[in-house]
C-alpha positions in Angstrom: 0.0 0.0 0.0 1.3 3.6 -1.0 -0.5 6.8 0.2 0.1 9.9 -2.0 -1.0 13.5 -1.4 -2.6 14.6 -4.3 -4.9 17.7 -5.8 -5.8 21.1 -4.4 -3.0 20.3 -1.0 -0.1 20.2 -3.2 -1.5 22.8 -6.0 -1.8 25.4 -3.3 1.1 24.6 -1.4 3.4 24.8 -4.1 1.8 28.4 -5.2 2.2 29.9 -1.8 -1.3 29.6 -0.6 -2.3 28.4 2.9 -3.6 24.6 2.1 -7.3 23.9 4.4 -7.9 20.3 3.2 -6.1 17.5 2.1 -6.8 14.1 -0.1 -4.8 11.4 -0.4 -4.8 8.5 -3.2 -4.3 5.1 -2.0 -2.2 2.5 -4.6 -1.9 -1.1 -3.9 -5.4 -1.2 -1.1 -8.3 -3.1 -1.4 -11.3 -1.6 0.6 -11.3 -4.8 3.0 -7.7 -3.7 3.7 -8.8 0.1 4.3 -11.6 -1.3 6.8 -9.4 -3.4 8.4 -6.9 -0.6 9.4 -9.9 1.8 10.9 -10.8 3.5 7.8 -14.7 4.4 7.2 -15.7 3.9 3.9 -18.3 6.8 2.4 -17.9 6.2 -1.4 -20.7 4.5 -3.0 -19.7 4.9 -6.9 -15.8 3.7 -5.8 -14.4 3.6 -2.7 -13.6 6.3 -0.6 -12.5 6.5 3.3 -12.2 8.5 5.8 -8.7 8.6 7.9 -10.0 7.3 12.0 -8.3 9.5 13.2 -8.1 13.2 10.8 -11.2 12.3 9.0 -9.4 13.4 5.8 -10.4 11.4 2.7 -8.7 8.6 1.2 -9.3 7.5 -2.1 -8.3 4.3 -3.7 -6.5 4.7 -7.2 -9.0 4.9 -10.1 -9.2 4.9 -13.3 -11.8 4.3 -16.6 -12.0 0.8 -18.8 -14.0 0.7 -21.7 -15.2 -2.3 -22.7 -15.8 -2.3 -26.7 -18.5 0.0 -27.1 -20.4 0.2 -23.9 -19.4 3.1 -21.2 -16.3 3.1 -19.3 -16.4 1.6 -16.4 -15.0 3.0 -12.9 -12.1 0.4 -11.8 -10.0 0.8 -7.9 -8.2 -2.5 -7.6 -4.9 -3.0 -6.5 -3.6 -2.7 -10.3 -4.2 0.9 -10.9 -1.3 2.8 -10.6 -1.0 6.3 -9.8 0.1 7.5 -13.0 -3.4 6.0 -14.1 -5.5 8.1 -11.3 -3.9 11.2 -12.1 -4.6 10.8 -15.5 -8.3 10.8 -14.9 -8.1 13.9 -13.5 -8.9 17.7 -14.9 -6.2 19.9 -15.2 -2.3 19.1 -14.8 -1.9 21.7 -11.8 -4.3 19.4 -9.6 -2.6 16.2 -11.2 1.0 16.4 -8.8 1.1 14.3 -6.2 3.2 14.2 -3.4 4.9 10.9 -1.7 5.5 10.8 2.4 9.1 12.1 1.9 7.7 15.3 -0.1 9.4 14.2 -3.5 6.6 15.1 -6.2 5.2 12.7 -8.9 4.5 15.1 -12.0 3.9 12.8 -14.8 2.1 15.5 -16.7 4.3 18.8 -16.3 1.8 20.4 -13.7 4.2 22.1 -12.3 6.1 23.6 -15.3 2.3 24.6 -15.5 2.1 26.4 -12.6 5.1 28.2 -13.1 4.1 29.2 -16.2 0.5 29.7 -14.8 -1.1 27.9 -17.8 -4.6 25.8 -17.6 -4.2 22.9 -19.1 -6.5 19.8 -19.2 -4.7 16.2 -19.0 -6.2 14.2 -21.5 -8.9 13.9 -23.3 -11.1 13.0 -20.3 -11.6 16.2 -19.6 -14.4 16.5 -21.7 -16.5 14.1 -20.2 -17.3 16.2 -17.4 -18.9 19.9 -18.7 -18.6 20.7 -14.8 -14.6 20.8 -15.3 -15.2 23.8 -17.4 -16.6 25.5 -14.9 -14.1 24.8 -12.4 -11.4 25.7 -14.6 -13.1 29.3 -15.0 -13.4 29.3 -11.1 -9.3 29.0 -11.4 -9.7 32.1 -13.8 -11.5 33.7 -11.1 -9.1 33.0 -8.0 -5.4 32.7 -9.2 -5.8 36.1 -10.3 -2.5 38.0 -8.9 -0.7 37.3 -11.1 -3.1 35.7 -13.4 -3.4 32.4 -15.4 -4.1 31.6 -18.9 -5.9 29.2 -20.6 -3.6 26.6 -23.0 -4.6 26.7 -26.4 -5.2 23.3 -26.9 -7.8 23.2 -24.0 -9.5 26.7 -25.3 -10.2 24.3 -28.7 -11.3 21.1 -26.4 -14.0 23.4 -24.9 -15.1 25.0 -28.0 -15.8 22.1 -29.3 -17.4 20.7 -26.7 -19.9 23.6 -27.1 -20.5 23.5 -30.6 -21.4 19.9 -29.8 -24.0 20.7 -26.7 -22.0 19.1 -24.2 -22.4 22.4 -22.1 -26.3 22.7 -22.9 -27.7 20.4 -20.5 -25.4 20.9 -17.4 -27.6 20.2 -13.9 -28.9 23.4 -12.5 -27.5 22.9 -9.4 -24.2 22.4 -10.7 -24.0 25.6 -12.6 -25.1 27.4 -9.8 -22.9 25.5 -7.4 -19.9 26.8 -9.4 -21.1 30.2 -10.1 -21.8 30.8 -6.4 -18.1 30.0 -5.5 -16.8 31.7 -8.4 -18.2 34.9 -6.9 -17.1 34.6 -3.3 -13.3 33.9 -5.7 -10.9 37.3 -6.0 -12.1 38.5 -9.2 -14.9 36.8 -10.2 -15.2 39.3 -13.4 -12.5 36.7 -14.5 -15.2 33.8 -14.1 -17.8 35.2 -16.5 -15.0 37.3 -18.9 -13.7 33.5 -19.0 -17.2 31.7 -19.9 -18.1 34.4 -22.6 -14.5 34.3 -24.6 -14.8 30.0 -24.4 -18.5 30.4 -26.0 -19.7 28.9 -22.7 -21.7 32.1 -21.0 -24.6 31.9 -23.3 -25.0 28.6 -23.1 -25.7 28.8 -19.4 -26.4 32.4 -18.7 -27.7 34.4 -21.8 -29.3 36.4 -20.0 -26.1 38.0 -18.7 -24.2 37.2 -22.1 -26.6 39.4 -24.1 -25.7 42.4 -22.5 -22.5 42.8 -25.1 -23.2 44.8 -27.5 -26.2 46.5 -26.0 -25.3 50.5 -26.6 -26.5 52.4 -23.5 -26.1 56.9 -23.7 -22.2 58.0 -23.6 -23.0 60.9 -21.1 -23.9 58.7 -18.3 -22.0 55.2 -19.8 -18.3 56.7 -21.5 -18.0 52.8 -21.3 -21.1 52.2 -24.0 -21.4 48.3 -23.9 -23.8 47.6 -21.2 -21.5 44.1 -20.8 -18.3 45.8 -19.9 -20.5 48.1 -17.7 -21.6 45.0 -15.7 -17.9 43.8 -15.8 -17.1 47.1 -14.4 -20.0 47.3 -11.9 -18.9 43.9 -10.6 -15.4 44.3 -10.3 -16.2 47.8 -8.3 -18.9 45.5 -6.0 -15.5 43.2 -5.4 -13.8 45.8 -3.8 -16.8 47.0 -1.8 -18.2 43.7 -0.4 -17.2 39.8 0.2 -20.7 38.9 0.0 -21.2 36.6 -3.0 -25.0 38.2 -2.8 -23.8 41.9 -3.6 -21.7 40.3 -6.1 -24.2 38.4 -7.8 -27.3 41.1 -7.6 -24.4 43.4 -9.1 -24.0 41.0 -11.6 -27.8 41.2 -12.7 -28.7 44.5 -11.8 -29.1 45.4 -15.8 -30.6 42.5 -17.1 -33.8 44.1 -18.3 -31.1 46.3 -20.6 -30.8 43.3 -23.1 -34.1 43.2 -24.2 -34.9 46.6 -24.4 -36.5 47.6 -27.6 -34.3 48.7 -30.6 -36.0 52.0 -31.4 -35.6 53.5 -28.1 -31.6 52.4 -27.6 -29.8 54.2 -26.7 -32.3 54.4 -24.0 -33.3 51.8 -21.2 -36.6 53.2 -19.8 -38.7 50.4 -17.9 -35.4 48.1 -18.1 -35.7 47.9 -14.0 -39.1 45.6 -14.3 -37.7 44.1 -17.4 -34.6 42.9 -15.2 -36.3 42.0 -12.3 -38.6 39.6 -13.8 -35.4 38.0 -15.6 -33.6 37.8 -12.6 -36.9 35.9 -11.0 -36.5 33.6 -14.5 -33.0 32.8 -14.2 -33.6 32.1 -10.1 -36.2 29.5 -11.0 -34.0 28.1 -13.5 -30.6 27.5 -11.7 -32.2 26.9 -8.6 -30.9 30.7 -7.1 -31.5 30.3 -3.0 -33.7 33.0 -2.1 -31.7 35.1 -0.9 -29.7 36.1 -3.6 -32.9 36.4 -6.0 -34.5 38.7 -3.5 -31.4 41.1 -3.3 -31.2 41.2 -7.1 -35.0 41.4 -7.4 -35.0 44.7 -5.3 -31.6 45.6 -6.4 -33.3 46.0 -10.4 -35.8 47.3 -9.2 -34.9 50.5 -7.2 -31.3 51.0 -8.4 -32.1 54.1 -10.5 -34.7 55.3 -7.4 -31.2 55.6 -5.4 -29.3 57.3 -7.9 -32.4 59.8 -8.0 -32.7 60.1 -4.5 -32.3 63.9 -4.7 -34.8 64.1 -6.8 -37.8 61.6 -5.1 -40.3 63.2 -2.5 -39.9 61.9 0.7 -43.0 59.4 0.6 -41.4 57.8 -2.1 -38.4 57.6 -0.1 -40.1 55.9 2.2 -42.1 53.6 -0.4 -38.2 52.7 -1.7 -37.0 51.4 2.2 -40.3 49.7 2.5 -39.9 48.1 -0.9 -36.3 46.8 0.3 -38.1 45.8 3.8 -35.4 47.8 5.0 -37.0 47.9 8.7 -37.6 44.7 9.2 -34.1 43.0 7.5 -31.9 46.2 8.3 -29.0 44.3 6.1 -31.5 44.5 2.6 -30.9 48.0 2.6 -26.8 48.0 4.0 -26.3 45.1 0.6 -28.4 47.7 -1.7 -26.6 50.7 -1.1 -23.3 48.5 -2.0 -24.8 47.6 -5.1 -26.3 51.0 -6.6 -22.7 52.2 -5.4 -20.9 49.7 -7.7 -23.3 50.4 -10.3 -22.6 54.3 -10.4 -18.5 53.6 -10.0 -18.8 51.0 -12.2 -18.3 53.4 -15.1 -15.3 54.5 -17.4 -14.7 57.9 -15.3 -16.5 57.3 -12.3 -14.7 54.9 -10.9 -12.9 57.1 -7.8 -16.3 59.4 -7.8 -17.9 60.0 -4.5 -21.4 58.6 -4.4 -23.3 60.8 -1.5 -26.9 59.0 -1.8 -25.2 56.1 -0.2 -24.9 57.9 2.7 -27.8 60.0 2.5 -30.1 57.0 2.0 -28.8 55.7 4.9 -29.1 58.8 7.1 -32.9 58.7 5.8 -33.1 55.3 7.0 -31.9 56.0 10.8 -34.2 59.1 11.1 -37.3 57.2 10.0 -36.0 54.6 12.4 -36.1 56.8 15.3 -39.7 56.8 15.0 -41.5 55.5 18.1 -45.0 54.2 18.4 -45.3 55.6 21.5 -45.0 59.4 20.1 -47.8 58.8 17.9 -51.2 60.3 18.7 -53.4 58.5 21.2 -56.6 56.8 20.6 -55.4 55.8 17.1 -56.6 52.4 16.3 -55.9 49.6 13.6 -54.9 50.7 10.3 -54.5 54.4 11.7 -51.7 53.5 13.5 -49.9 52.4 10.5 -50.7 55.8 8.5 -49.5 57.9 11.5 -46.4 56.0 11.5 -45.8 56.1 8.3 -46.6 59.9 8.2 -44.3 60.4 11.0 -41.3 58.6 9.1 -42.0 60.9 6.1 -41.7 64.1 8.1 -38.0 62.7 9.6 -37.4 61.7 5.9 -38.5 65.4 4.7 -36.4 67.0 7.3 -33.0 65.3 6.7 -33.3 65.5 2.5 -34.0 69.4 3.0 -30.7 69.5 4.8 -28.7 67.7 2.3 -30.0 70.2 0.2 -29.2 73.2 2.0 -25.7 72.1 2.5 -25.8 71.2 -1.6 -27.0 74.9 -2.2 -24.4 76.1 0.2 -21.0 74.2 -1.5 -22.6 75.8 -4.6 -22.2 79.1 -3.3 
């Protein structure tokens, strides 16, 4: 029996970066032998264990027969060797593997790879998985500084595994799975840039996809493209918030500019409903958890109300942090702000600009919070009480937008 360390432990530790879990690859074992030593098997498609002691998982060496024409079959015997496991795998940066001395076994140049920090699939294997191509875009997405590249010869496996549907009928979950990690990655913009030059994007996500090439007005978008404003957007949201739900709601905050109609371009009015029922679409369609598709519900719906805010009486101030439920779920409102910010700095020109209606909004917010029940008129009874209160929120929203403006009409002076 040999143990190797193999995958993400010795891909990260060789780049630098700290290494939080670790799998081994077992040569020689049977699983009655793992058992016997203490191991607990949990693989039910080949056999998997985990250590008695670290709980870290130990494969057995596997590998793929065919048998004439029918499908390959999964084989961990005693016969496989490494080589042969680490040939199944994706790319050749998680295809090292490291022996209990620490010398490496690199039968695939995965570390000339790494130095060179070059994607590159192993074999031809790769392409019977569609997930690996959205785990290799993931890489895109979080060995950013500096970044990798994608080998030529895997660019033209993928493409051609698009042209021939292999990416069309990926599992919801799976899609999202990988999406939702990309965006909690450095630079997620790398993710989606990634998927739209590999042909992949639309395949998965046209709703986001057909953004490019979508003009939008040059005084408010230098940038044109509504795709590299989303780009923009989500790469200033990266810098503004770990939350992958910021990132995401960023992400989709302009959906509803894609299919706006082509005789009022450059022009997007009524793209906010148009986006937010998109965003519902795509939620039901990749199996979005809630929470994300209510942020970038509300997010494409009120963006533009925020960026107006000096402009909007104070009811409808009001009617915009009851529309985010912003008193009940203070942190609907503190994840909004963050995404109309990234959408206004998210522009060629704008990007160091000071956004004030962040702030504002959220001075609004804490004066209609200082509202008390108990200052309202007595005697008032059932819905009364909710039109005094709401009244009474107006006023402190009134009184704090007519000091922004005075101090507005005051630097102008």
């Amino acid at each position: 029996m040999q143990i190797y360390l193999v995958g993400g432990a010795v891909r990260d530790r060789l780049l630098g970066r700290l290494v939080t879990e670790k799998d081994y690859v077992v040569v020689g074992a049977t699983p009655t032998e793992m058992l016997d030593l203490g191991y607990r098997q949990v693989g039910r498609d080949f056999p998997v264990f985990l250590h008695p002691q670290t709980n870290e998982e130990y494969a057995l060496a596997r590998t793929l027969r065919h048998q004439g024409h029918q499908p390959g079959v999964v084989i961990a015997e005693p016969g496989v060797t490494l080589e042969e496991d680490l040939q199944r795998r994706d790319l050749t940066i998680n295809a090292i593997a490291e022996d209990g001395a620490g010398n490496l076994i690199d039968p695939f140049n995965g570390v000339e790879d790494l130095n060179n920090r070059v994607l590159r699939h192993v074999s031809s294997a790769f392409s019977e998985d569609p997930v690996r191509v959205l785990r290799l875009a993931r890489f895109m997405a979080r060995y950013n500084d500096p970044p990798f590249t994608i080998a030529p010869q895997t660019v033209e496996m993928i493409r051609a595994m698009v042209e021939a549907g292999e990416l069309d009928n990926l599992v919801a979950e799976r899609i999202w799975q990988e999406t939702s990690r990309a965006l909690a990655e450095a630079n997620p913009v790398r993710f989606f840039e990634s998927l739209r030059e590999l042909g992949v994007l639309g395949r998965i996500m046209p709703e986001v996809e057909n953004l490019w090439g979508v003009p939008q007005p040059t005084r408010w978008h230098p940038e044109v493209d509504c795709g590299v404003h989303t780009m923009m957007a989500l790469r200033k949201a990266c810098e503004l918030s770990s939350a992958a739900e910021v990132r995401y709601a960023t992400l989709t905050h302009d959906l509803g500019k894609a299919t706006t109609p082509k005789e009022i371009l450059p022009s997007h009015h009524g793209h906010e409903s148009r986006g937010a029922d998109l965003i519902k679409a795509l939620g039901r369609r990749l199996k979005v958890p809630s929470g994300f598709t209510d942020l970038a519900h509300r997010a494409a719906t009120y963006h533009t109300h925020l960026h107006h805010l000096y402009e909007l009486k104070p009811k409808t101030v009001l009617k915009l942090l009851e529309g985010l439920d912003a008193f009940r779920k203070p942190r609907n409102l503190e994840w909004f702000v963050l995404v109309c910010q990234a959408d206004f700095q998210g522009r060629e020109g704008f990007e160091d600009q000071h956004y004030p209606q962040a702030r504002d909004l959220m001075r609004a917010y804490h004066a209609a919070c200082s509202v008390d029940s108990k200052q309202l008129p007595k005697g008032l009874i059932g819905p009364m009480v909710g039109v005094a209160m709401r009244q009474a929120r107006s006023a402190k929203i009134a009184a704090v937008l007519n000091r922004v403006k005075q101090q507005q009409e005051c630097q102008q002076q």
